[in-house]
Short mmCIF file of the C-alpha atoms (twelve columns), coordinates in Angstrom:
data_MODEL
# 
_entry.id   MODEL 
# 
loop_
_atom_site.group_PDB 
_atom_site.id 
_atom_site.type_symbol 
_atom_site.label_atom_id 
_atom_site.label_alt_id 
_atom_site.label_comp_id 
_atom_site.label_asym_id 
_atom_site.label_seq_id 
_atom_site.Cartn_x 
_atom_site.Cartn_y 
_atom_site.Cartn_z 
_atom_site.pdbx_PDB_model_num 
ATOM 1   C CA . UNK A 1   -37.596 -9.791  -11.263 1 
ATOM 2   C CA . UNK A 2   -33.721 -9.539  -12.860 1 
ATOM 3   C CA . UNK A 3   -31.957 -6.781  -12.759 1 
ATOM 4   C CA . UNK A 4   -31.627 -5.061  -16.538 1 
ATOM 5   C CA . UNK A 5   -27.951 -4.537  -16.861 1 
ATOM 6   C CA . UNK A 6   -26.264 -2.579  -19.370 1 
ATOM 7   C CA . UNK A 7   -22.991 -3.139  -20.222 1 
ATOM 8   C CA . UNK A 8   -20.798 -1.209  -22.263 1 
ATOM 9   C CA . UNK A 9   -17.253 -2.347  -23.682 1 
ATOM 10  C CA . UNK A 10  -18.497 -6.294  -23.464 1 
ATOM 11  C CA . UNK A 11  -15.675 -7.773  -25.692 1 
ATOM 12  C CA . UNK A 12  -13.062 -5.679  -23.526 1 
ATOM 13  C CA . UNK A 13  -10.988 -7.812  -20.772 1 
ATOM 14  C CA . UNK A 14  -13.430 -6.412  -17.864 1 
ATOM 15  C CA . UNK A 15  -16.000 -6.360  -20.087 1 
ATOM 16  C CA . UNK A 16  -16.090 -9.945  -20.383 1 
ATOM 17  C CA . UNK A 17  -14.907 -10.521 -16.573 1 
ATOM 18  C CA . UNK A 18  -18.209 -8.566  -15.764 1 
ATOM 19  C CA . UNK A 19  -20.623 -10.083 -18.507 1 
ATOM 20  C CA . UNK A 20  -19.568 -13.416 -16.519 1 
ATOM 21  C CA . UNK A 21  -20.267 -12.168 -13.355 1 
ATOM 22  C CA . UNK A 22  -23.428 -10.796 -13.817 1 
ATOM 23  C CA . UNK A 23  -25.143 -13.278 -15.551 1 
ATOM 24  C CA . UNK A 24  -23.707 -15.770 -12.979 1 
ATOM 25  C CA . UNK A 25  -25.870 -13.774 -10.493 1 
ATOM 26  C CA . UNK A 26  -28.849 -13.931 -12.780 1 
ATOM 27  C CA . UNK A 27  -29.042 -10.170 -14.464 1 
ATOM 28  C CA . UNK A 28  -30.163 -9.476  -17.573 1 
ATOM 29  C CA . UNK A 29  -27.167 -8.124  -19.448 1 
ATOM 30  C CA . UNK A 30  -27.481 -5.737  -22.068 1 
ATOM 31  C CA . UNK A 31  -24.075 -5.638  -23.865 1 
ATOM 32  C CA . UNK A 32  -22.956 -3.247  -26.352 1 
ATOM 33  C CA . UNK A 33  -19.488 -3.888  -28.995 1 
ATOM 34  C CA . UNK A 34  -18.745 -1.813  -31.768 1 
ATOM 35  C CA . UNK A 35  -19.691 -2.158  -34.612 1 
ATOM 36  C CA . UNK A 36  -19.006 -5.216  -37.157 1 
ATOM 37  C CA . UNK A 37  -17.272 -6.878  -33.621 1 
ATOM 38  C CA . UNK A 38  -18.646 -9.328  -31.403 1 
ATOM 39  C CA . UNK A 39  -17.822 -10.470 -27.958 1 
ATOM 40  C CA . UNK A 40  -15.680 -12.940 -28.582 1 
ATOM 41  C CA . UNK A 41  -16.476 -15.798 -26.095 1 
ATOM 42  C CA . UNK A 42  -19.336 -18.402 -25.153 1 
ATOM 43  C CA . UNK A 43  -21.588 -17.621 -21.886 1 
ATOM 44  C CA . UNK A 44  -24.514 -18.746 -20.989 1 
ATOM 45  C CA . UNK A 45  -27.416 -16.695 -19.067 1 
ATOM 46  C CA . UNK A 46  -29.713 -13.947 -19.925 1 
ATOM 47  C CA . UNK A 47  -27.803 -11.837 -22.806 1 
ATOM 48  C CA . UNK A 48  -28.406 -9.678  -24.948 1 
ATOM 49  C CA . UNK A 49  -25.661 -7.918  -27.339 1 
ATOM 50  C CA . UNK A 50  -25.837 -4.829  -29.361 1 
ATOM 51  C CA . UNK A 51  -23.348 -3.442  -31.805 1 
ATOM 52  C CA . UNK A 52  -23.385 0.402   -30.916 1 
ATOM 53  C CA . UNK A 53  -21.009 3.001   -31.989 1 
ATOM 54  C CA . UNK A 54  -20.866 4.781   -28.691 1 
ATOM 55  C CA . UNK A 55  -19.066 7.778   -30.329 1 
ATOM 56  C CA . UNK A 56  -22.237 8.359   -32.328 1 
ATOM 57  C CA . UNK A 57  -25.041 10.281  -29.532 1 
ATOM 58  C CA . UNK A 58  -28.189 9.872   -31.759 1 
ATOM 59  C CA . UNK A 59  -27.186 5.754   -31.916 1 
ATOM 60  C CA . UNK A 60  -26.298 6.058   -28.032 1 
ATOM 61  C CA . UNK A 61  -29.957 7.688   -27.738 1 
ATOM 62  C CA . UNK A 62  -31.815 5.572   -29.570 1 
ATOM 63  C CA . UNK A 63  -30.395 1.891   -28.025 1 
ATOM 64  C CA . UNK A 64  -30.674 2.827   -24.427 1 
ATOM 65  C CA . UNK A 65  -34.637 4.353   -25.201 1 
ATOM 66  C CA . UNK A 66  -35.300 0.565   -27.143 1 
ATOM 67  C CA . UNK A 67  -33.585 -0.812  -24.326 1 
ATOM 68  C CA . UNK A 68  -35.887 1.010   -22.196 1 
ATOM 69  C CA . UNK A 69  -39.097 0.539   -23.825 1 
ATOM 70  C CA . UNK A 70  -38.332 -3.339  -24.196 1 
ATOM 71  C CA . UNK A 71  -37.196 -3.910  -21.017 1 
ATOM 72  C CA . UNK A 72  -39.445 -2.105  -18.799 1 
ATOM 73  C CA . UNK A 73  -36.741 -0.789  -17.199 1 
ATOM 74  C CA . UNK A 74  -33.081 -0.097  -16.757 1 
ATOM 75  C CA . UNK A 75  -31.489 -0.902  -13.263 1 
ATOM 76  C CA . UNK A 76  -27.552 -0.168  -13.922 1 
ATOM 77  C CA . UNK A 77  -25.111 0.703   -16.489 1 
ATOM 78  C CA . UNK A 78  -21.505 0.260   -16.353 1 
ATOM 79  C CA . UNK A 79  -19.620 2.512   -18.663 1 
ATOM 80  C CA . UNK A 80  -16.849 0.205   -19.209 1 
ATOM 81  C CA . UNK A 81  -15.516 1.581   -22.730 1 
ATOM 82  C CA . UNK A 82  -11.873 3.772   -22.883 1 
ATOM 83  C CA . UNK A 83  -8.369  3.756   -23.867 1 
ATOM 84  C CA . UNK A 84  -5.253  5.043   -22.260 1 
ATOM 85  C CA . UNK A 85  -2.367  7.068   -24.237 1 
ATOM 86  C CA . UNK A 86  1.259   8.477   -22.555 1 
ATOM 87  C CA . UNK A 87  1.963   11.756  -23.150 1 
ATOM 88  C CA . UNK A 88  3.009   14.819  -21.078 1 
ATOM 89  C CA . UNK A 89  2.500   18.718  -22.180 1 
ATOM 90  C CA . UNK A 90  5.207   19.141  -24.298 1 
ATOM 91  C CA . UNK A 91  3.837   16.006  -27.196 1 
ATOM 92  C CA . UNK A 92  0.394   16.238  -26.104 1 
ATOM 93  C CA . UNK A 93  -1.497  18.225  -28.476 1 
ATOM 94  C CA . UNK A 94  -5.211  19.161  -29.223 1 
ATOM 95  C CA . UNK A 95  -6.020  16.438  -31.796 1 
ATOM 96  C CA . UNK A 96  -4.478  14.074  -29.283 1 
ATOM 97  C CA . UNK A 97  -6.326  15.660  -26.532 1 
ATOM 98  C CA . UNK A 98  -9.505  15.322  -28.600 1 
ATOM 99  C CA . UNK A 99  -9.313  11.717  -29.453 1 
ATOM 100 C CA . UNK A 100 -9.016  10.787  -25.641 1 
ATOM 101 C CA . UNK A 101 -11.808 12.833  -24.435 1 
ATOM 102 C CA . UNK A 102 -14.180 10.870  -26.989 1 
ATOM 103 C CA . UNK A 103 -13.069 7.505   -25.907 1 
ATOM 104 C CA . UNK A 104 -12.403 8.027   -21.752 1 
ATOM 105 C CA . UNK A 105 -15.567 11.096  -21.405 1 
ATOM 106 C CA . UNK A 106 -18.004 11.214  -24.694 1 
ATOM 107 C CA . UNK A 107 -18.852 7.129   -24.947 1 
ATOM 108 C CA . UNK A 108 -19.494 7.410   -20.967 1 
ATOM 109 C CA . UNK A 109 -21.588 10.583  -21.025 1 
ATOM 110 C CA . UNK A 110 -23.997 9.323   -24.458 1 
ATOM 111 C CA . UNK A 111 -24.695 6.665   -22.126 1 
ATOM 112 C CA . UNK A 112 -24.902 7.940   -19.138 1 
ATOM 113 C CA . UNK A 113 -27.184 10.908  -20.272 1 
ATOM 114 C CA . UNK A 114 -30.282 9.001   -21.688 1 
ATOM 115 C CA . UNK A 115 -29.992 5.817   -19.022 1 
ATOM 116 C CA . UNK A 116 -29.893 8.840   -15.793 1 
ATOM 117 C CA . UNK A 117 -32.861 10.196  -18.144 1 
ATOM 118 C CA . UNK A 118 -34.835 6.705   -18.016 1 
ATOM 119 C CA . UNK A 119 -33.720 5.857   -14.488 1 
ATOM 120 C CA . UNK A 120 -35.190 9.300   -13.249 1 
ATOM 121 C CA . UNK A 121 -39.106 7.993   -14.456 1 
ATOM 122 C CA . UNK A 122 -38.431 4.798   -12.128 1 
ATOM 123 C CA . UNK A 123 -39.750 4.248   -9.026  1 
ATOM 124 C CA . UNK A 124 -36.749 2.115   -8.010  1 
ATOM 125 C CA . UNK A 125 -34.071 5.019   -9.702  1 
ATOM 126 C CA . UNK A 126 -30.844 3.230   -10.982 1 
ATOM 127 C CA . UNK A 127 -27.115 2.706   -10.487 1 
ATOM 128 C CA . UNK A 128 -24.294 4.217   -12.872 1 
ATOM 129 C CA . UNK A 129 -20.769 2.985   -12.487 1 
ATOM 130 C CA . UNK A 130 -18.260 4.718   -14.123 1 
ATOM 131 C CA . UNK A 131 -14.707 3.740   -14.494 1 
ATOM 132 C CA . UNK A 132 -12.190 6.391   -13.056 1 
ATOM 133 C CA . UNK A 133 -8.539  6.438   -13.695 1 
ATOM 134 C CA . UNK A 134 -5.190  7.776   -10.953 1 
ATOM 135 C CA . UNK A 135 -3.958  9.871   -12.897 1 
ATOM 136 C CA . UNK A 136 -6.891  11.649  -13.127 1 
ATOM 137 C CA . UNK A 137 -7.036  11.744  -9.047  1 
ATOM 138 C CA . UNK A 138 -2.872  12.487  -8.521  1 
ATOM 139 C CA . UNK A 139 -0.890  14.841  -10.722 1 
ATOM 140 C CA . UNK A 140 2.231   13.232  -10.140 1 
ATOM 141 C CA . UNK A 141 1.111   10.307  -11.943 1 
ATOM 142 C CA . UNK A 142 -1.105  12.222  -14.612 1 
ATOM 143 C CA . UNK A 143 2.084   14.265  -15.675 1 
ATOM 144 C CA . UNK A 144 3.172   12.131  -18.009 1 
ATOM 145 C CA . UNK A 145 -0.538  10.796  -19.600 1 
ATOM 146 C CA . UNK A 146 -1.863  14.249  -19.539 1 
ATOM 147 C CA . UNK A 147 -4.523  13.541  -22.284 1 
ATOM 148 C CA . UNK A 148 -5.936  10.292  -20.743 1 
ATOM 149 C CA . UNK A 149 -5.779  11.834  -16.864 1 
ATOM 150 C CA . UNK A 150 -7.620  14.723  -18.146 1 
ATOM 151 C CA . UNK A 151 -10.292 13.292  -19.883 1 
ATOM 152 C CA . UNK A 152 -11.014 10.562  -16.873 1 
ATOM 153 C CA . UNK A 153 -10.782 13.803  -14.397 1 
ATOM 154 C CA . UNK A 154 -14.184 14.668  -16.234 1 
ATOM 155 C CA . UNK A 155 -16.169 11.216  -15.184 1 
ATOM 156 C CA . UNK A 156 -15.548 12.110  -11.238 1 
ATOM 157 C CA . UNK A 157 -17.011 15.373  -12.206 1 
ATOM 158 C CA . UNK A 158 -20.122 14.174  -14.362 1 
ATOM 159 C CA . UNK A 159 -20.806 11.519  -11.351 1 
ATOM 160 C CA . UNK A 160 -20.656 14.512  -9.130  1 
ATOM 161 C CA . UNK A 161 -23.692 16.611  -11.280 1 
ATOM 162 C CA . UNK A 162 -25.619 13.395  -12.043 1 
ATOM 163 C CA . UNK A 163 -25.855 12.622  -8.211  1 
ATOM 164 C CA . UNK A 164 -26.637 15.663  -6.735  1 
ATOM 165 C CA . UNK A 165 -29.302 15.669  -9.191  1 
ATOM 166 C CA . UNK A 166 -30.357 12.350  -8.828  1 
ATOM 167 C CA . UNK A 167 -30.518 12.075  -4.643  1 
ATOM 168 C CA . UNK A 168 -34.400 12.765  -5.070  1 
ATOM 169 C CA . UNK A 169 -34.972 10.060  -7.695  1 
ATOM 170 C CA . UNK A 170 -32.639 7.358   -6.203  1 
ATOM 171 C CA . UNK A 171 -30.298 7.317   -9.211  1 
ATOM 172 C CA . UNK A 172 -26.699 7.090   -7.765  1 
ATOM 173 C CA . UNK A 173 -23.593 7.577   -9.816  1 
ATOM 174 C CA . UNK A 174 -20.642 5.491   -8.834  1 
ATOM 175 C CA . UNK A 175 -16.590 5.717   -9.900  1 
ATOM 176 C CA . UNK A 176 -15.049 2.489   -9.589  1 
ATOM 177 C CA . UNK A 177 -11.034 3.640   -9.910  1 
ATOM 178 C CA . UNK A 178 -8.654  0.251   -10.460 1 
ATOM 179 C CA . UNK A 179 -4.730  0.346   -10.350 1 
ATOM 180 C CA . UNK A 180 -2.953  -1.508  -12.903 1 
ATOM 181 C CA . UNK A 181 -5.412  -4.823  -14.002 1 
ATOM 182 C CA . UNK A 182 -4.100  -7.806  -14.906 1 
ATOM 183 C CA . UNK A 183 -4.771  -8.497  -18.641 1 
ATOM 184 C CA . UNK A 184 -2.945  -9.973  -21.105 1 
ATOM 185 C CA . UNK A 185 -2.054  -6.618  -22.446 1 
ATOM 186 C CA . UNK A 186 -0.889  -5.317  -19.645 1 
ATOM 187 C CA . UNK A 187 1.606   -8.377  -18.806 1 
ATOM 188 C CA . UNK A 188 2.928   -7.609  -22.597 1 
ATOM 189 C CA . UNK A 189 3.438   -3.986  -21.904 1 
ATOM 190 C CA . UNK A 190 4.958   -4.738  -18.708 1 
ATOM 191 C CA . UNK A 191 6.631   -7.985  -18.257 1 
ATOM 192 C CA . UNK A 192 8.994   -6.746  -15.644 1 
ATOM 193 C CA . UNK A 193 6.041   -6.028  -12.938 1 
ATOM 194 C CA . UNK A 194 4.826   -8.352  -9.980  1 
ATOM 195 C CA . UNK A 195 1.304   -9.612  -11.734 1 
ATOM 196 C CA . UNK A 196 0.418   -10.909 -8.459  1 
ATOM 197 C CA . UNK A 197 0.235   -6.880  -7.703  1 
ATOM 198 C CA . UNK A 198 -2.502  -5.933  -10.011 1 
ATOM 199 C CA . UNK A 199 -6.073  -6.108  -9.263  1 
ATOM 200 C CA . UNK A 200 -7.597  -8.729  -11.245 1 
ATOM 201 C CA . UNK A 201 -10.768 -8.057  -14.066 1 
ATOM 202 C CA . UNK A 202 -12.672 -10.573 -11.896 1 
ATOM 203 C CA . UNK A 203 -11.981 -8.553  -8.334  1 
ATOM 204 C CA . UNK A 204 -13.218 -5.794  -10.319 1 
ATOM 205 C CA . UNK A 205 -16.489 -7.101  -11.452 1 
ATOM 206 C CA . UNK A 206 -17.347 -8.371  -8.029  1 
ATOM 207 C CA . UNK A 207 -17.040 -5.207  -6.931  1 
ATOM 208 C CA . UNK A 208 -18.913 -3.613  -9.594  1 
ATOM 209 C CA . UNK A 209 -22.091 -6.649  -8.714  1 
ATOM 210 C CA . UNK A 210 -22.030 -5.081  -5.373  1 
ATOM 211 C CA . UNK A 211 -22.141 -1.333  -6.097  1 
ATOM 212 C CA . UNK A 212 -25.312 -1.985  -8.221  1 
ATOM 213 C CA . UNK A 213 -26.964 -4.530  -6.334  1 
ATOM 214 C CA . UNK A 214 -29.384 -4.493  -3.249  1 
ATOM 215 C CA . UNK A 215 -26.564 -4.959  -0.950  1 
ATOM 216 C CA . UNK A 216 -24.505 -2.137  -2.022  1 
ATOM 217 C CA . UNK A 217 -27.851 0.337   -1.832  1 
ATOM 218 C CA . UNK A 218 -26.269 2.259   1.197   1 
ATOM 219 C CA . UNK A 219 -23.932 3.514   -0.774  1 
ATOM 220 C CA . UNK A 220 -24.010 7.106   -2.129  1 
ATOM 221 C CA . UNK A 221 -21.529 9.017   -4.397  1 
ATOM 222 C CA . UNK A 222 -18.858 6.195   -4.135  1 
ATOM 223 C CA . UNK A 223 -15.649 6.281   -5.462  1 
ATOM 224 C CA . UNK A 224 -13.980 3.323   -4.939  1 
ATOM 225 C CA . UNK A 225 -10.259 2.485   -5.167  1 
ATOM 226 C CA . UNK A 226 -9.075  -0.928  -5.823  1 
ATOM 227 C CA . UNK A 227 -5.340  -0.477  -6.504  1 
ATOM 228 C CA . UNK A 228 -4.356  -4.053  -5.121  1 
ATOM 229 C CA . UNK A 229 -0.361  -3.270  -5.050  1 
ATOM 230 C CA . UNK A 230 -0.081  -1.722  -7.587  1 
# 
C-alpha cells in the first residue's frame, strides 16, 4: 500500500525537489500551496494538491482530518513552509518578531498538531519532519537574524514534546537542519559564494525519503544536519 504523504510548501524550491522525489518512489503526495497559487510545474505520479492557508488553524484542521478520512491514513508530513528575515536586537521588533513566528513556528505546528493527532489512532504511528534552521542551533550565527533563529529554535522544541509523547504510539518527530541550499534565490542573493558548497534541494529530499520511509524506521528524535560546505 503507498505511503500517504503530506507535503506542505509544494510550489517552494524543496517543495518541488521533494514532490519529485516522492512520487518517483511511488507515495501518495498530498501537497498544499496557498491560496489562489499553484505548483507551478508538470509531474507525473500519485498527486494530490490543496490550496490551504496554513496561517489559518481551523483550515489547517479541517484539510489534514479530510485528508485523513479519505485516505485512510496519514504516514508522514513534511512541514516544508517558512521564510527567513536579517535582523539583530537593536531593528528587530515585536511586529517583526510576530510575522516570523507565524511563517517559521505557527504553519508547522497547525499541521503538525492534527496529523500527530491522526497518526496517534494508527497502528503503524507516523513520521513528522520538520525543517530546522543554524541559527536557531548557534548564537553566533542567530545574532544577526534574531527573529527567524528564534522562531526555528521553537520547531527543535515542539519535535522534542511531540516525541516524547509519541514513543508509545510510534509517531516520531524529525528536524531535518540544511546549510545554505542552492536555489535560484539564493545564487541572486549571493553571487559571490562557491554554489558547489551548498547542499542541493534534491540532497535534501533524499534525505527527507529516508527519514520517513521503512529504511529510516530506526531512527528516533533525529536531527539531522546537512550543511554540505557551507
Amino acid at each position: 500500500m503507498k505511503n500517504i504523504v503530506i507535503i506542505t510548501g509544494a510550489s517552494g524550491n524543496l517543495g518541488k525537489a521533494t514532490v519529485e522525489y516522492f512520487l518517483r518512489q511511488q507515495a501518495t503526495v498530498l501537497a498544499t500551496v496557498s491560496p489562489g497559487k499553484s505548483l507551478g510545474y508538470q509531474v507525473e505520479g500519485a498527486l494530490e494538491t490543496f490550496e490551504v492557508d496554513l496561517t489559518d488553524e481551523i483550515k489547517v484542521q479541517t484539510f489534514v482530518k479530510d485528508a485523513a478520512a479519505n485516505f485512510g491514513k496519514i504516514d508522514a508530513a513534511l512541514m516544508l513552509v517558512g521564510g527567513f528575515a536579517a535582523g539583530n536586537i537593536d531593528n528587530t521588533t515585536g511586529d517583526s518578531l510576530k510575522k516570523m513566528v507565524s511563517l517559521n513556528f505557527e504553519t508547522s505546528y497547525f499541521v503538525a498538531r492534527p496529523v500527530f493527532q491522526q497518526m496517534k489512532t494508527q497502528p503503524q504511528g507516523g513520521r513528522l519532519v520538520f525543517i530546522g534552521s543554524r541559527p536557531a542551533l548557534r548564537a553566533e550565527e542567530g545574532k544577526n537574524t534574531l527573529a527567524y533563529g528564534l522562531s526555528k529554535s521553537l520547531i527543535f522544541k515542539l519535535a522534542e514534546y511531540l516525541n516524547a509523547e509519541g514513543a508509545s504510539h510510534q509517531v516520531v518527530s524529525h528536524v531535518l537542519v540544511p546549510g545554505t541550499i542552492d536555489t535560484p534565490a539564493n545564487r541572486a542573493a549571493l553571487p559571490q559564494e562557491k554554489f558547489s558548497d551548498w547542499v542541493s534541494p534534491e540532497e535534501i529530499a533524499e534525505a527527507l525519503w529516508y527519514l520517513t520511509s521503512s529504511k529510516g524506521r530506526s531512527l528516533r528524535e533525529t536531527v539531522l544536519k546537512m550543511y554540505a560546505n557551507s
